[in-house]
C-alpha positions as CSV (number, residue, x, y, z in Angstrom):
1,X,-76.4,3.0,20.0
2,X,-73.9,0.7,21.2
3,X,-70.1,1.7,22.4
4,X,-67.3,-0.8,23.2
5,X,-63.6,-0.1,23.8
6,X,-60.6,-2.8,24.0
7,X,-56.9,-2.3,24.4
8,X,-55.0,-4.0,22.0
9,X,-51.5,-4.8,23.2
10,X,-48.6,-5.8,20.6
11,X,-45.2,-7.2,21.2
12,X,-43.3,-6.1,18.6
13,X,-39.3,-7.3,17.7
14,X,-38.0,-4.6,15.6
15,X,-38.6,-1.5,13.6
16,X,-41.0,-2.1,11.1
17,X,-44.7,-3.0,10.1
18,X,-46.8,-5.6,12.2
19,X,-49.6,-6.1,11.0
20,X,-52.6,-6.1,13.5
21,X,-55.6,-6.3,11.3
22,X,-56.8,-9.9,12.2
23,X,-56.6,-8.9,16.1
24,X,-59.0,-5.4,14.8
25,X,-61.1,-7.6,12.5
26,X,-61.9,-10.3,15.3
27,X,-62.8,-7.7,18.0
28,X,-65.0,-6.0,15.9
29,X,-66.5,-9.0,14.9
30,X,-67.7,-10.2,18.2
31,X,-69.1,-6.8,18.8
32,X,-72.1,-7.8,16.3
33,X,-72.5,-4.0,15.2
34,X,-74.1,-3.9,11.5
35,X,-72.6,-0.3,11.1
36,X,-70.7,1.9,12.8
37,X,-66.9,3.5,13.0
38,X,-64.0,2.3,14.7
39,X,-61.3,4.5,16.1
40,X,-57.8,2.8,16.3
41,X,-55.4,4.8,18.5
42,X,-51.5,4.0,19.2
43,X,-51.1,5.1,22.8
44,X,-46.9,6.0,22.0
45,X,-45.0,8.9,20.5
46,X,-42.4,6.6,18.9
47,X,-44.6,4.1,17.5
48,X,-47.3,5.1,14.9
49,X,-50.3,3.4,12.6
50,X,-51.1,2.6,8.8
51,X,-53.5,1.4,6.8
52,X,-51.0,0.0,3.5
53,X,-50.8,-2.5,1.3
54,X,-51.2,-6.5,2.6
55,X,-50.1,-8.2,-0.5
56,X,-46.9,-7.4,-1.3
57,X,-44.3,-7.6,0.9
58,X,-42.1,-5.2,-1.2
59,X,-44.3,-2.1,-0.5
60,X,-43.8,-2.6,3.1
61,X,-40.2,-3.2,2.5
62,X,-40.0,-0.3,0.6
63,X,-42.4,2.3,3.2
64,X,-39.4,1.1,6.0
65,X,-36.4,2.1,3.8
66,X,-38.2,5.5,2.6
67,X,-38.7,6.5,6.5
68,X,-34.8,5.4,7.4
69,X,-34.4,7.7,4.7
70,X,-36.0,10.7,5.4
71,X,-35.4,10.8,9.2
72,X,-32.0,9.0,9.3
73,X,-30.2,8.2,12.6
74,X,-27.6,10.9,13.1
75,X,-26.1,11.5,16.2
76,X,-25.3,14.2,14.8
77,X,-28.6,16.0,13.8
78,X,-30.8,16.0,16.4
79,X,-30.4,17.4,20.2
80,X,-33.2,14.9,21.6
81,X,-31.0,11.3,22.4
82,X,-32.5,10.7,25.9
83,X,-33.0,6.6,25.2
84,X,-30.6,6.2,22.3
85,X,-30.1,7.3,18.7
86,X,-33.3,5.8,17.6
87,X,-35.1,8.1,19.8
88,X,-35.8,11.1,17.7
89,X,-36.0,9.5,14.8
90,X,-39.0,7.8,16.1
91,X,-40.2,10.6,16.8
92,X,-40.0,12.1,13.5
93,X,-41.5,8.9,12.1
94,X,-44.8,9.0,13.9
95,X,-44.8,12.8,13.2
96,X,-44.8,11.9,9.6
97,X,-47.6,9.1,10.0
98,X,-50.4,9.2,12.1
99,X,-51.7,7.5,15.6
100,X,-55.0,7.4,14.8
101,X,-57.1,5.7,12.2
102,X,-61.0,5.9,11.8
103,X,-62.7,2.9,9.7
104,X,-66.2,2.4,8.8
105,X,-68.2,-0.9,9.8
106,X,-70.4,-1.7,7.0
107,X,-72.3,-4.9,7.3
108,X,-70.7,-6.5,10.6
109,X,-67.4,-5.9,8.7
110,X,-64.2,-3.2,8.2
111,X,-64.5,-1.2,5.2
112,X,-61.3,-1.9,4.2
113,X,-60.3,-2.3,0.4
114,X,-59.3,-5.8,-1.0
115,X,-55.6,-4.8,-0.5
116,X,-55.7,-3.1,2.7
117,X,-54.3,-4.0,6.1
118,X,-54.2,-2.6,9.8
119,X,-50.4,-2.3,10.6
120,X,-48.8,-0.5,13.7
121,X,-45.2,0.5,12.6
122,X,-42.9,0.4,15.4
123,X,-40.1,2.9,14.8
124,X,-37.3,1.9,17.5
125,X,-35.1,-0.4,16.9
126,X,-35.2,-2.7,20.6
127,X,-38.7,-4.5,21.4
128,X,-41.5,-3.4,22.7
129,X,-45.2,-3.7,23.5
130,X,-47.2,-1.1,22.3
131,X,-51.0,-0.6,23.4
132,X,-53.5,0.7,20.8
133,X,-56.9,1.7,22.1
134,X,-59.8,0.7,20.4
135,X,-63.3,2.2,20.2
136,X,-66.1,1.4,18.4
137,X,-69.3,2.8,17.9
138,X,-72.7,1.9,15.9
139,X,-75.8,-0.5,15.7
């Protein structure tokens, strides 16, 4: 059994989807594991990650209009505003998502689906560099 870890860090420029699933693939790839899992984990409570659609850049589009949607920036709702109006929001966001992902290696490669990509989704509006632990585990 072989184990290998990396942290991943990503610059991101606004709220939204960045896809990371090159960065993933090519680490896993020079682990030369045949099969195993790999556990993605977004180190940040205002920052979370997805596994969505790569083709069309309308469903991504879409997924970031939905979540300013359904947790909104209000000044107004929320008592939590300690770095801005963004802040709970965020929170709410990655509440509503997830900060870990598990993904099977099957034959040196992701077992991702033909349409499916690796994306962190930053949820505050300023810049930032997030750091997403990986850790991988197989033969």
């Amino acid at each position: 059994m072989h184990q290998a870890t990396e942290i991943l860090r990503v610059k991101t420029t606004r709220q939204g989807l960045v896809e990371i699933t090159d960065r993933v693939r090519d680490w896993v790839t020079a682990q030369s594991l045949q099969t195993g899992l790999l556990t993605i984990f977004c180190q940040h409570t205002s920052a979370s990650l997805l596994i969505q659609e790569n083709a069309a850049k309308a469903v991504r589009d879409d997924l970031e209009a939905y979540f300013s949607r359904i947790a909104p920036e209000d000044a107004t709702a929320y008592s939590h505003d300690d770095e801005g109006p963004d802040d709970m929001p965020a929170h709410l966001r990655t509440a509503l998502t997830q900060v870990q992902l598990s993904i099977p290696i099957m034959d040196r490669k992701l077992a991702l689906g033909t349409w499916q990509g690796i994306y962190l989704f930053e949820h505050r509006r300023l810049p930032h560099t997030r750091t997403i632990a990986l850790h991988l585990i197989g033969v």
